[in-house]
N, C-alpha and C positions, 0 to 999 in steps of 0.2 A: 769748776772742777778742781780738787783739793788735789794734785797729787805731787809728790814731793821726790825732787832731785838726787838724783846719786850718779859720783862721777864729774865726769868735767864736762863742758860744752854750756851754751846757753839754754837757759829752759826755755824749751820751744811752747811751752802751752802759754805760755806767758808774754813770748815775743809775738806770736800770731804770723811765726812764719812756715809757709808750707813747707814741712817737711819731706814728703815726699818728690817736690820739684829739688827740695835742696838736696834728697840722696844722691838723685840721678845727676846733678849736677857738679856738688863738690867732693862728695862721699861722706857724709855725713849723715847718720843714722838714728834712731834712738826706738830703742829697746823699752819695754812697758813689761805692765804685771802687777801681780799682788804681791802685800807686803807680809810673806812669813815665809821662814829660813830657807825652804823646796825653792819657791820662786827666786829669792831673794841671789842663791846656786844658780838655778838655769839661767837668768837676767845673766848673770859674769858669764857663766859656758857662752852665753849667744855672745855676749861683747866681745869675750876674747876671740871666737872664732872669726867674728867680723871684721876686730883689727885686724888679725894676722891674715884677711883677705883683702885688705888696704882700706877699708873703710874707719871716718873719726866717729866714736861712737858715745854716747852719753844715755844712761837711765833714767826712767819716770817711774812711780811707781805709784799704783793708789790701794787703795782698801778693797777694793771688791770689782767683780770686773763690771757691772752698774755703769763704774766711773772708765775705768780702763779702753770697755769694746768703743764705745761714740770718739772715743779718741782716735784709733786705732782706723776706725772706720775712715774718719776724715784725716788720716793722713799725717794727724799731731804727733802721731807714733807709729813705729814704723812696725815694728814685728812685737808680737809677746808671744812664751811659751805659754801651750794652753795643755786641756786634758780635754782627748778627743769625744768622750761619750758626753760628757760632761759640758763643752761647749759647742757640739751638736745638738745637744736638747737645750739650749738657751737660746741659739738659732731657729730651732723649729718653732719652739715659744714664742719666738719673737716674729717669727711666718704667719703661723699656726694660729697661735692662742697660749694662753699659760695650762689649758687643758692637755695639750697635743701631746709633753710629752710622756701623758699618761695614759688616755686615749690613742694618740698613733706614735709611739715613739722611734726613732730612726737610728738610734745607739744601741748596738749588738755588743757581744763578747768576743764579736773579731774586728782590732783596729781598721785591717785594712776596709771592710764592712761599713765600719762605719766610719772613719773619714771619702768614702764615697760618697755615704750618702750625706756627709754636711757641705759639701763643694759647692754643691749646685746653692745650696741656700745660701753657704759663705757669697759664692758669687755676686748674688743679688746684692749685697748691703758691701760690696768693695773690696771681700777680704779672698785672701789664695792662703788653700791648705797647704803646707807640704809635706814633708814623709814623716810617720811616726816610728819616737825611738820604741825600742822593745821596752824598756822601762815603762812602767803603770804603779800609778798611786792608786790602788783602790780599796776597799771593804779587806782588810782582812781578819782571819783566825785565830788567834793565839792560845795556848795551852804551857801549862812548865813542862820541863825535862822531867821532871818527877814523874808526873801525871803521864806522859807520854812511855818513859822506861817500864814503867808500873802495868802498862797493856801494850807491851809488843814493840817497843819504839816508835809508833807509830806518829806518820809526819802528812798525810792528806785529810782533808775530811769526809774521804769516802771512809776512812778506816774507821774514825772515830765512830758516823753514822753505825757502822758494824760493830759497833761495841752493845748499840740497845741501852747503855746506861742512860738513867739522868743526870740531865746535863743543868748548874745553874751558870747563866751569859751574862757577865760586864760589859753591859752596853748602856747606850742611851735609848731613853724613856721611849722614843719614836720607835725602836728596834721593833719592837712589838708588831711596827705596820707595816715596814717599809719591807718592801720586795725582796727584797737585796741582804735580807738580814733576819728577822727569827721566821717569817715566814717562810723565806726562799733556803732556807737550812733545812727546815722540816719538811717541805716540797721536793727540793732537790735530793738532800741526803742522807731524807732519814731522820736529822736529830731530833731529840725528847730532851727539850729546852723546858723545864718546869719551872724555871724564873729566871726575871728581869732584873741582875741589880744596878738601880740608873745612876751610872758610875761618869758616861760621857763617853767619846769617841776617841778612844785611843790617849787616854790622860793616864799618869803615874797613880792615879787611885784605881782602874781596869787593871792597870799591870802590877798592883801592887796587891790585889785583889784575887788574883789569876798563881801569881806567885806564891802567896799566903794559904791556898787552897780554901778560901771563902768564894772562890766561882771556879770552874772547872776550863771554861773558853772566856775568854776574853776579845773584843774590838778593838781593831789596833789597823794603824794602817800600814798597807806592805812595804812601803820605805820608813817606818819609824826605826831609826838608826839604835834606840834603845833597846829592842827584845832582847838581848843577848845579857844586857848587864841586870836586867833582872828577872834570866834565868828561865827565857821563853822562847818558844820555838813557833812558828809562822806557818800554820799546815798550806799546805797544798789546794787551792780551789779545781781539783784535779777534773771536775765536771761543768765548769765555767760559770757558773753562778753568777757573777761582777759582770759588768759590762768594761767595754777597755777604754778604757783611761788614763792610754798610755799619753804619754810627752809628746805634743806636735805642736810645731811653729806654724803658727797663723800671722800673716804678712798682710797688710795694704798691698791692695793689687796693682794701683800705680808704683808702687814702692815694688813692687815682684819682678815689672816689666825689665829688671837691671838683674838677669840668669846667676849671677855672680851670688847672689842674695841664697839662692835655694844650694846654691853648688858648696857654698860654705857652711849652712845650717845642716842641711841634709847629707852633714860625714856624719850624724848621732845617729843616725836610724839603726844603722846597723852594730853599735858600738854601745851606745849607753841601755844598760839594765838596770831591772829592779833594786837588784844587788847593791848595784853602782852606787845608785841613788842613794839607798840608805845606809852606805856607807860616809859619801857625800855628809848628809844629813847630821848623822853622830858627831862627824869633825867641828860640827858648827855647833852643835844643839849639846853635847858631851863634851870634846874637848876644848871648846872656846874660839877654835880658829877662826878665820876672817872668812865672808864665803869666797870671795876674789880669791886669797891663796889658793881656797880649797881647790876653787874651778882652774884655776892653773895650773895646778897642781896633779893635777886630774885630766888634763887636757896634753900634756906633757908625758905621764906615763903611756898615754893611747896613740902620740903620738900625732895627734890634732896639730900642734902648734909648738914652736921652737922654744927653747929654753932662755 
């Protein structure tokens, strides 16, 4: 397992020591995840809220969570931020079948919904859910200001749907099929999607395409910190379409058995949002900053943790 250090402490995947006898024991922790900017943020939020609840904490991070969940599982890592729809159909997959989470899927478009239903399967393979924040990275909308002023201001996609026009979508090539996207637009709300341009998933060529008025909507996701600088607005999935995908700390459950763990993670549930996120997000991706500052930074205005 490839995954690479951030932070101080010994790498535990390397030492072969139980990490989770070491929580409980000396207060020593480590924090996992994927490696791009969103996680790279949450990783600091959970470290810093750990330290400042007296635990020594150090980072692991791999490429995908393939590498990440086996670690997590046995204990080589102690907590990683997840997305609950998202890693409840990797769960059930890994129950179920790689069919299941298309045949029986267990991820709704209400978190609470559905981090219930991945407990029970977390349980089984060692892991504890706990509270998800309001914050969700999922599928989103994009349209310019232009285009928006031009019919009404309008800022949901039920409005849009109510406009009848054609519509051409900067998405990727898949858009076509997947549920969640030109189907479940035209199902859900209406739209008259007459083309595909496979631009990718929320890349400066969708937004710069969106912007230019060569596509009309664009795929972008809902904490991309960039809509704003070029001159896009984020409609509203005001009829839930996405499944939730909001931010939840999944813990090794011998690693959980120490209360102290959930009482410190679970101050975001009710504090970090969308918003937040991709504001988060731009500091890193836009202005250059460090994610560590940012999350401190960020952790300090909410009043999480001392200055």
């Amino acid at each position: 397992m490839a995954l690479g250090a951030c932070g101080g402490g010994e790498d535990a995947l390397e030492s072969g020591e139980d990490e989770s006898t070491t929580a409980a024991s000396g207060g020593e922790l480590t924090v996992g995840g994927a490696t791009f900017t969103e996680m790279a943020i949450m990783q600091e939020i959970y470290r810093l809220l750990l330290e400042d609840a007296g635990y020594t904490v150090d980072i692991q991070s791999a490429e995908s969570r393939e590498l990440y969940a086996p670690a997590l599982e046995s204990g080589e890592i102690d907590v990683v931020p997840e997305y609950a729809a998202t890693m409840a159909e990797y769960l059930n997959a890994r129950k179920n079948g790689p069919e299941a989470p298309v045949n029986a899927p267990i991820a709704t478009s209400d978190p609470a919904e559905t981090v219930a239903a991945m407990a029970p399967i977390a349980e089984e393979y060692g892991l504890t859910v706990l509270e998800p924040a309001q914050a969700a990275d999922q599928n989103g909308f994009a349209v310019s200001e232009e285009f928006s002023n031009a019919n009404g201001g309008l800022t949901t996609l039920s409005e849009l749907g109510a406009l009848g026009q054609p519509l051409v979508l900067a998405a990727g090539e898949e858009c076509a099929e997947r549920p969640f996207c030109e189907p479940g637009l035209e199902s859900t709300y209406g739209l008259n999607v007459t083309e595909i341009l496979p631009l990718g998933f929320s890349t400066p060529q969708v937004k710069e395409a969106v912007a230019g008025g060569e596509a009309q909507l664009g795929l972008v996701a809902t904490t991309d910190g960039t809509l704003e600088s070029f001159g896009l607005i984020l409609l509203e999935d005001d009829k839930s379409l996405q499944l939730a995908d909001n931010l939840v700390p999944i813990v090794n459950s011998e690693t959980a058995s120490d209360e102290a763990i959930a009482e410190a993670l679970n101050q975001l549930a009710d504090v970090l949002t969308t918003e937040d996120l991709a504001t988060l997000n731009a500091q890193v991706d836009a202005e250059r900053q460090q994610p560590a500052d940012v999350a401190q930074a960020y952790l300090e205005e909410k009043g999480l943790v001392g200055g």
